[in-house]
DRENTI-427960 format. One record per residue (C-alpha): x, y, z; residue number from 1; residue in one letter. Coordinates in nm, 2 decimals. Last residue first. Layout:
REM residues N
x|y|z|lumtor|kolfi
X|Y|Z|NUM|A
...
//
This chain:
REM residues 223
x|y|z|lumtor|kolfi
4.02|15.58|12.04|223|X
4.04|15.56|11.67|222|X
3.79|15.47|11.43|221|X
3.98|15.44|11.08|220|X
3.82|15.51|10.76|219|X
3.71|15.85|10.87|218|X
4.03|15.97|10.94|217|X
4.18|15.78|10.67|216|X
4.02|15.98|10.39|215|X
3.73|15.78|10.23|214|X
3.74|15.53|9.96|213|X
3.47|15.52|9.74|212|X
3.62|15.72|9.46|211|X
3.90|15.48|9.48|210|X
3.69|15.19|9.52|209|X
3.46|15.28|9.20|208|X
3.87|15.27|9.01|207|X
3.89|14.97|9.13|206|X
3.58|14.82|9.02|205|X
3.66|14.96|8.65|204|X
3.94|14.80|8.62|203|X
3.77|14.47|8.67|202|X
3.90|14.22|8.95|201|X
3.94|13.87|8.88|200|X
4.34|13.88|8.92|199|X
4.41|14.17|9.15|198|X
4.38|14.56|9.09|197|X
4.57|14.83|9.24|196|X
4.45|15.21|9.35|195|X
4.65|15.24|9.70|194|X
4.46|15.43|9.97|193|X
4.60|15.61|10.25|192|X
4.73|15.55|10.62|191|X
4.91|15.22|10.50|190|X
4.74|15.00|10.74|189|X
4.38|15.12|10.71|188|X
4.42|15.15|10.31|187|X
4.53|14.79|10.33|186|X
4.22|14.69|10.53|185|X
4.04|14.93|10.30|184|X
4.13|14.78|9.99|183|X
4.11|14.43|10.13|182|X
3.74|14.48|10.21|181|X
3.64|14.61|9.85|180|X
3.85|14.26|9.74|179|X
3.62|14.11|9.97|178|X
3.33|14.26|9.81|177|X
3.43|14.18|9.41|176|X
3.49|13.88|9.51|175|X
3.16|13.77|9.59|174|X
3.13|13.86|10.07|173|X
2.93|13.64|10.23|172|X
2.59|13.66|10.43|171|X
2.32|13.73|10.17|170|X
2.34|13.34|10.10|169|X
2.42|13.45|9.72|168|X
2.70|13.62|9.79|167|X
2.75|13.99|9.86|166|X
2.95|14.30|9.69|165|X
2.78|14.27|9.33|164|X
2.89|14.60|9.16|163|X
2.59|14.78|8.96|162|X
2.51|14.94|9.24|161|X
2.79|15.21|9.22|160|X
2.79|15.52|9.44|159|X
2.57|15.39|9.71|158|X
2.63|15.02|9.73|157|X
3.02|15.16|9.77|156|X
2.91|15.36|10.00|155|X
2.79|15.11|10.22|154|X
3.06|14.88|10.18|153|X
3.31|15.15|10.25|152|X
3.12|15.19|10.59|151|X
3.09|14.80|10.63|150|X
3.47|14.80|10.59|149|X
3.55|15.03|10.86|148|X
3.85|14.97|11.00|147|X
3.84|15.01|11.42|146|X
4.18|15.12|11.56|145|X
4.34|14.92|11.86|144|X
4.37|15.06|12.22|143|X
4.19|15.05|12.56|142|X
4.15|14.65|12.55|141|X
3.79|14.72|12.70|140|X
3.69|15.02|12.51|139|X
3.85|14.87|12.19|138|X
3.63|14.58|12.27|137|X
3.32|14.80|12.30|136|X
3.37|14.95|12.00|135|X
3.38|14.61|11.75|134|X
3.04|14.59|11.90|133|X
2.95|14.92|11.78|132|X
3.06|14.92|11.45|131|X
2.90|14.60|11.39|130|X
2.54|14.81|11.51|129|X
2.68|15.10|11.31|128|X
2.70|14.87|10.98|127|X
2.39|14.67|11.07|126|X
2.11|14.79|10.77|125|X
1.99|14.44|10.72|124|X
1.82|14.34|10.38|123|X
2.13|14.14|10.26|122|X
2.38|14.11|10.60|121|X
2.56|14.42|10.70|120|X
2.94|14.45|10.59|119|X
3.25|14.35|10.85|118|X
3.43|14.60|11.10|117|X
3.81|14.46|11.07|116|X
3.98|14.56|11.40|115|X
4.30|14.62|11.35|114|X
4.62|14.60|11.60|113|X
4.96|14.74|11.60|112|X
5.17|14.48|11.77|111|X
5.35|14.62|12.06|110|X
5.36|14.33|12.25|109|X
5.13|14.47|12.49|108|X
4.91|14.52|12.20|107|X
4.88|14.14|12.15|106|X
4.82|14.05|12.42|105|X
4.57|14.27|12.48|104|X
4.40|14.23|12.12|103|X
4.38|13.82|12.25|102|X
4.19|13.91|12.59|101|X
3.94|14.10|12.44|100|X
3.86|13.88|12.16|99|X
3.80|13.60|12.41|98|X
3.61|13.79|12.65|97|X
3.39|13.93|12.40|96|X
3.09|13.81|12.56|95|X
2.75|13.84|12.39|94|X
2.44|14.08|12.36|93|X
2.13|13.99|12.26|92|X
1.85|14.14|12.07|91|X
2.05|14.26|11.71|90|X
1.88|13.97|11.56|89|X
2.22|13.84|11.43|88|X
2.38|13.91|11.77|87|X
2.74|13.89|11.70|86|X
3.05|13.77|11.87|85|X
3.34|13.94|11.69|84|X
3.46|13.76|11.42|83|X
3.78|14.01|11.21|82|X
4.13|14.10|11.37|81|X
4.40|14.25|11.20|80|X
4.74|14.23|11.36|79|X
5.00|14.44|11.27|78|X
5.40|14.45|11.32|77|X
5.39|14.07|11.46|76|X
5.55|13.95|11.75|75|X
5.60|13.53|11.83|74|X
5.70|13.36|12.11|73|X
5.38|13.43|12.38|72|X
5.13|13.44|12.08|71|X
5.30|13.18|11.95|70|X
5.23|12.96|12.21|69|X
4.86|13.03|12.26|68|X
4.85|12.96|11.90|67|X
4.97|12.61|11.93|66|X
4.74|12.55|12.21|65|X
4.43|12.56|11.94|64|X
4.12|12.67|12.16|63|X
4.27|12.99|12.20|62|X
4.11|13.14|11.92|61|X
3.76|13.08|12.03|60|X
3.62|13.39|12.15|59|X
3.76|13.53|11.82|58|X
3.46|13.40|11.65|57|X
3.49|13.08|11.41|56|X
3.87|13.14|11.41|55|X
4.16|13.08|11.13|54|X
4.45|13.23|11.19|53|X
4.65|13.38|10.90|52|X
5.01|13.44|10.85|51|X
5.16|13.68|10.66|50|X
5.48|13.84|10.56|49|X
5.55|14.17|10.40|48|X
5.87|14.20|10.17|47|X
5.73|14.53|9.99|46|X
5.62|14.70|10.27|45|X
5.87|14.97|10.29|44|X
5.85|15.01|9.93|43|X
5.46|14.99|9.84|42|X
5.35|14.79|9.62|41|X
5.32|14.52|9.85|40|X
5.06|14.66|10.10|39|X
4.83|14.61|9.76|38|X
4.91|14.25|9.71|37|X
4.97|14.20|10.12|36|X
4.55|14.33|10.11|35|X
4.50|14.08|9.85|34|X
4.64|13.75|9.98|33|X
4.44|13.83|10.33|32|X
4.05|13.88|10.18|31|X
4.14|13.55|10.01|30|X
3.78|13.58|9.82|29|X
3.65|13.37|10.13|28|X
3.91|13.35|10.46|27|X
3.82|13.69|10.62|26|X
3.41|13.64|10.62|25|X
3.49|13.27|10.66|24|X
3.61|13.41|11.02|23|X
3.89|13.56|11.12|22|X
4.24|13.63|11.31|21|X
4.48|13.79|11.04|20|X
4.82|13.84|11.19|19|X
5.10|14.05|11.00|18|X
5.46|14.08|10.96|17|X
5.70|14.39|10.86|16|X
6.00|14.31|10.64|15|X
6.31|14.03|10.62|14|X
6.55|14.10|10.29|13|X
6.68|14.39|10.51|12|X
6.81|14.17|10.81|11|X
6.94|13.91|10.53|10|X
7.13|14.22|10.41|9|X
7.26|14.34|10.71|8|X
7.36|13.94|10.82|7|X
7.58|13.93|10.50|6|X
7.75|14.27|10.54|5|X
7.84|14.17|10.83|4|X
7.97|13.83|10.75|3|X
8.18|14.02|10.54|2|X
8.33|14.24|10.76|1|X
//
């Protein structure tokens, strides 16, 4: 009975998992470390684990055979998924085979997968063109939600200007913008938003986010 007891509480110790396949656009500010910081405030995601893949575009993440393995060993609970190809003058369009082919896998696993819907460029109004792409491979994969992070972005731009969301090179996301993104990849997972702050982050960003933040029905693009 003991040894019960034992492997029920090492069972309980372990909680839900999650993927992030993505760019520099996922990997600067740690957009990853601070969406587990808000999941973990919650109870039943308290013990989250991550791991984190790191891919140019998502065309490419099979490149490492390592990952192909896992992918056929391995289940996560949610898999959020950020680098679609994308036409930075909008005039071409690109394959998505790749990307395609790893949110299959992964939803025939049963993984519950995210698509993170990155911020327009400086000077480029692009958040429906994103949008779009990101679209086209839930079309093809027939499942996944879409997370809106340009949309936040956008209204967060809107409602308080003061906040610096994007880097120097026009491209990247300061911290202040990736933690923005963490909020409503974390908000996407958890079906509403969590008001928390992380180290670097002023009080009065988060509470911008929160009035930012919309309902999950229009944060989430479902099929």
């Amino acid at each position: 009975m003991v040894l019960i007891l034992v492997a029920v509480g090492v069972m309980q110790m372990v909680g839900p998992s999650i993927l992030f396949v993505g760019n520099s656009h996922t990997a600067t500010g740690d957009i990853p470390g601070m969406v587990v910081a808000g999941l973990r405030l919650d109870g039943d995601w308290a013990n989250v684990r991550y791991q984190v893949w790191s891919a140019g575009v998502l065309n490419d993440w099979a490149a490492n055979p390592e990952r192909v393995k896992a992918l056929k060993n391995e289940k996560w609970d949610v898999a959020v998924l950020q680098g679609a190809s994308i036409s930075q003058s909008h005039k071409y369009t690109y394959s998505q085979s790749g990307g395609v082919e790893l949110a299959r896998r992964l939803l025939e696993k049963g993984t519950r997968v995210l698509y993170f819907s990155e911020w327009s460029r400086a000077g480029w109004d692009e958040t429906a063109y994103i949008e779009e792409i990101y679209r086209g491979i839930q079309k093809e994969t027939k499942g996944g939600e879409i997370v809106r992070v340009g949309m936040v972005w956008d209204r967060m731009r809107a409602k308080a200007p003061r906040y610096k969301l994007i880097s120097e090179d026009g491209n990247h996301a300061r911290l202040d913008g990736a933690y923005v993104a963490a909020r409503a990849i974390a908000a996407g997972i958890l079906g509403s938003d969590q008001d928390y702050e992380v180290p670097g982050i002023s009080h009065g960003l988060a509470e911008q986010v929160s009035l930012a933040m919309p309902k999950d029905n229009e944060l989430l693009i479902r099929r």
